[in-house]
N, C-alpha and C positions, 0 to 999 in steps of 0.2 A: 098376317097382321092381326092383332088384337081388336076386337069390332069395339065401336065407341059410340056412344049414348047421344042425345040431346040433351040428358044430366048433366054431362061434362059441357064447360065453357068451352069454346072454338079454340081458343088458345089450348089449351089441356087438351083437347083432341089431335091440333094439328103438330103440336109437341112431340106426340108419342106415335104420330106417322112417320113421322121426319126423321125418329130418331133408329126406330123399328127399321124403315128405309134404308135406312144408314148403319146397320148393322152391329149396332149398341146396344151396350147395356145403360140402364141410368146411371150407374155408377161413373162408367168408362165417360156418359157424356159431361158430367158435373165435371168430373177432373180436367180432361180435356179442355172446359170452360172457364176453368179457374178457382171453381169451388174446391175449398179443402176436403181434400178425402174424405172425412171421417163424416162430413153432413150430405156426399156428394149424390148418394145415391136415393135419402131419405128427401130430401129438399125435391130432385129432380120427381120423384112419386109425387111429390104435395103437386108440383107444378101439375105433373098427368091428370093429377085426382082432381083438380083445380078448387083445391084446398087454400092455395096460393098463388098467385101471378108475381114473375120475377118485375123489375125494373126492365126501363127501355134498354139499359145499358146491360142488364143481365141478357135478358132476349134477346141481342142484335148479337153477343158473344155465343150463345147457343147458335143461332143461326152460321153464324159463321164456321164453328167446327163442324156444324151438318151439311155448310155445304149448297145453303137455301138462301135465298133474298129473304130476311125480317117478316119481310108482308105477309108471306106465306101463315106467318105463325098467327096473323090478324083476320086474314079475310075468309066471310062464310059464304064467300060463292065458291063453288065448290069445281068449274069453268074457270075462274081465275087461279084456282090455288096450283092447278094443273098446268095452264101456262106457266106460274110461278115455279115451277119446279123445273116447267123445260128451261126455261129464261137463263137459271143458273147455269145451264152445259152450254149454251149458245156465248159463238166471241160475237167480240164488239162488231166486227162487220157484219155477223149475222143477226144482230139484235137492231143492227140502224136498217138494215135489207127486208125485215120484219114490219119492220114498225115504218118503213117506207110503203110497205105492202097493204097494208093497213089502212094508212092513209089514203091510196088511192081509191081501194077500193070500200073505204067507208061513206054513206050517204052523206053529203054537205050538210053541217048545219047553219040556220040563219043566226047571223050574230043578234044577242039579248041588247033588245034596248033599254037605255035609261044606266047603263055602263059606262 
């Protein structure tokens, strides 16, 4: 995998895990995502480079041909992004069987007053 900077934006970073991940080229992923070929590959670099950042609607169509929850391509905790990735291969019962697991054994918090 291409080693990435704190130069690049999160997004530009987690773009081009995702995509590497996934066994793409930018080109293959632009098309895949709806972008016309002819910008698909150049446009997907800006992204990497984070020259540019797509729309929400761009990003959530990226995400989806990779394969990832959206969020992934957002968050810099770097423990969540890792969940984020398992979270996609888990079904629905394993994701409520999780997130039950969780809850139990997460410490109670006191509810915020003046709510």
């Amino acid at each position: 995998m291409t080693r990435r900077t704190a130069e690049h934006p999160v997004f530009a970073q987690r773009l081009a895990q995702a995509r590497e991940r996934a066994g793409l080229s930018q080109k293959q992923l632009g098309v895949l995502a709806g972008l016309d070929p002819a910008v698909a590959s150049p446009r997907i670099n800006q992204y990497e480079r984070g020259k540019h950042e797509p729309q929400l609607k761009t990003a959530k169509q990226l995400a989806k041909v990779l394969g990832i929850p959206a969020a992934f391509l957002y968050t810099e905790d770097e423990l969540l992004a890792q969940l984020l990735l398992q979270w996609g291969e888990l079904t629905v019962r394993q994701k409520k069987d999780l997130l039950k697991s969780i809850e139990t054994s997460a410490p109670k918090r006191e509810p915020r007053k003046g709510r």
